[in-house]
KESE-314217 format. One line per field, with one value per residue: x, y, z of N, C-alpha, C in turn; residue in three letters; residue number from 0. Coordinates in steps of 0.02 Angstrom, whole numbers, plus 32768, in hexadecimal, padded with zeros to 4 digits. Each point is the difference from the previous one (the first is absolute). Example, Ala and Ser with C-alpha at 12.3 -4.5 7.8 and 13.67 -1.06 7.14 Angstrom:
2
n.u c(8294;7FEE) $
n.v c(7EE4;8035) $
n.w c(8186;7FDC) $
ca.u c(7FD3;802A) $
ca.v c(803B;803B) $
ca.w c(8000;8003) $
c.u c(802D;7FD9) $
c.v c(803C;8037) $
c.w c(8000;8025) $
code c(ALA;SER) $
pos c(0;1) $
//
This chain:
55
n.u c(2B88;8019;7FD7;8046;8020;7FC7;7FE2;8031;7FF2;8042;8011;8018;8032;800F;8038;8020;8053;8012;803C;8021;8017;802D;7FF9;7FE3;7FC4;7FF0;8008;7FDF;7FC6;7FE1;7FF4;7FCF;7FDA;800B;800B;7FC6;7FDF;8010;7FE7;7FF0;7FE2;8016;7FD1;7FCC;7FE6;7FF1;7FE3;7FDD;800B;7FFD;7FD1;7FE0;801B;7FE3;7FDF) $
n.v c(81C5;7FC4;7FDD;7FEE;803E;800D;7FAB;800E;7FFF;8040;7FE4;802B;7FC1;8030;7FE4;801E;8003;801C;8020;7FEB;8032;7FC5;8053;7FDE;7FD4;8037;8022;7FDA;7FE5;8043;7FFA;7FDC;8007;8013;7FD8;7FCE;803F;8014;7FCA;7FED;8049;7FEA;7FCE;800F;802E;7FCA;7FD6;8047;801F;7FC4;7FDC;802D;8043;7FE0;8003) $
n.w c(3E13;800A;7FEA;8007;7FF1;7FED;8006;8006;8033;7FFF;803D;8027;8020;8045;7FE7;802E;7FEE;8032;7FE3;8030;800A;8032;8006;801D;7FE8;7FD6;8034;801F;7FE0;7FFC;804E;800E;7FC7;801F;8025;7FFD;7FDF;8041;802F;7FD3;8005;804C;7FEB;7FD0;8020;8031;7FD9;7FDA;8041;801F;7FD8;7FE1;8028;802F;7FC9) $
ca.u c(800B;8007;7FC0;7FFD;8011;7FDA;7FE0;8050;802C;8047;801D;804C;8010;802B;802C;8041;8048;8020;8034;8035;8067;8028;804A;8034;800E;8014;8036;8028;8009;8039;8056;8029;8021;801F;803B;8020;8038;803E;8043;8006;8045;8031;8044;8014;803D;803C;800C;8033;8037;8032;8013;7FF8;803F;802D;801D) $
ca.v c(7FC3;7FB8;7FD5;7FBC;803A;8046;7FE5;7FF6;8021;7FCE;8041;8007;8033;801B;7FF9;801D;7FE4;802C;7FEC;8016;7FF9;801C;802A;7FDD;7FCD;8006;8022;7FE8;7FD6;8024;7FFA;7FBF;8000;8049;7FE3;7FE3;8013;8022;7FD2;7FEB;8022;7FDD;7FCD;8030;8032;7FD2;7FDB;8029;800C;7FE6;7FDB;7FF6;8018;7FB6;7FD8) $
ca.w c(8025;7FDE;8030;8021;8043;8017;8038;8032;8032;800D;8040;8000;8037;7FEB;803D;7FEA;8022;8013;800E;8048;7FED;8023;7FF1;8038;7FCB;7FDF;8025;8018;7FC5;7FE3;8020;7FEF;7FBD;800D;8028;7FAF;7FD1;8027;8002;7FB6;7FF8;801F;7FE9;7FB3;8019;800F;7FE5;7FE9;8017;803B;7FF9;7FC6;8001;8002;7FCC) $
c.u c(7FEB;7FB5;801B;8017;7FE4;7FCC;802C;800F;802D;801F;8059;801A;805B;8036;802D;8016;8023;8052;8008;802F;8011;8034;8049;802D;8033;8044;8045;8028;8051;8042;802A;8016;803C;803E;801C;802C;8029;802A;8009;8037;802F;801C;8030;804B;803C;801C;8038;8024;802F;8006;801C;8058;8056;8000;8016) $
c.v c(7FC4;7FF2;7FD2;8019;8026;7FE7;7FE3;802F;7FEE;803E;7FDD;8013;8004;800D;803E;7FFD;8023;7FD6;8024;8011;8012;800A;7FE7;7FCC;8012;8039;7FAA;7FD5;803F;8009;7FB3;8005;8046;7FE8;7FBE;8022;802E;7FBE;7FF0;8039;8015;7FD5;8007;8028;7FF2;7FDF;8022;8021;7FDC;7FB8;7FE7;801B;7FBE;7FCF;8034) $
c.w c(7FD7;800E;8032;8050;8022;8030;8035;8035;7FFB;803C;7FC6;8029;7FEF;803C;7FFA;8030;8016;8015;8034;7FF1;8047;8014;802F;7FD5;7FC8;800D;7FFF;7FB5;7FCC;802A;7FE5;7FCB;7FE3;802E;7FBC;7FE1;8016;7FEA;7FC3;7FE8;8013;7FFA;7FC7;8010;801A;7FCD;7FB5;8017;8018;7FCD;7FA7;7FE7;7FF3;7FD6;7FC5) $
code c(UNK;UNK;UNK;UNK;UNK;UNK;UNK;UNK;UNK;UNK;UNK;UNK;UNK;UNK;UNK;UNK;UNK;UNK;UNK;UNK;UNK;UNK;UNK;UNK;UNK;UNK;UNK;UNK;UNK;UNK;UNK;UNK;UNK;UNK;UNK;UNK;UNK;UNK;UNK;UNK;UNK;UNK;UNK;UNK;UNK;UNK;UNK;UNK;UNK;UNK;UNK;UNK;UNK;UNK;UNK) $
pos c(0;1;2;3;4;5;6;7;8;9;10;11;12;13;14;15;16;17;18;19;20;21;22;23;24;25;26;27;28;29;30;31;32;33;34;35;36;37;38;39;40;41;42;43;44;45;46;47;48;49;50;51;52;53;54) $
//
């Protein structure tokens, strides 16, 4: 030990963090984004079949 440390109390304290995950939250967060890219490749699909054909 240093001399300038060893007449020092030092506490430490000490937090810890517990994350939440909820599964509802995140259920729901993956349907939405999961309907995004349905329609995205629906339109796609439309868009090379029905429309892209006509020119």
């Amino acid at each position: 030990m240093e001399p300038s440390t060893k007449d020092r109390s030092v506490e430490v304290e000490r937090t810890e963090v517990h994350r939440k995950s909820d599964s509802s939250l995140v259920a729901s967060t993956f349907i939405k984004y999961a309907a995004y890219i349905i329609i995205i490749f629906g339109i796609l699909y439309f868009l090379v079949r029905y429309v892209f054909p006509m020119f």
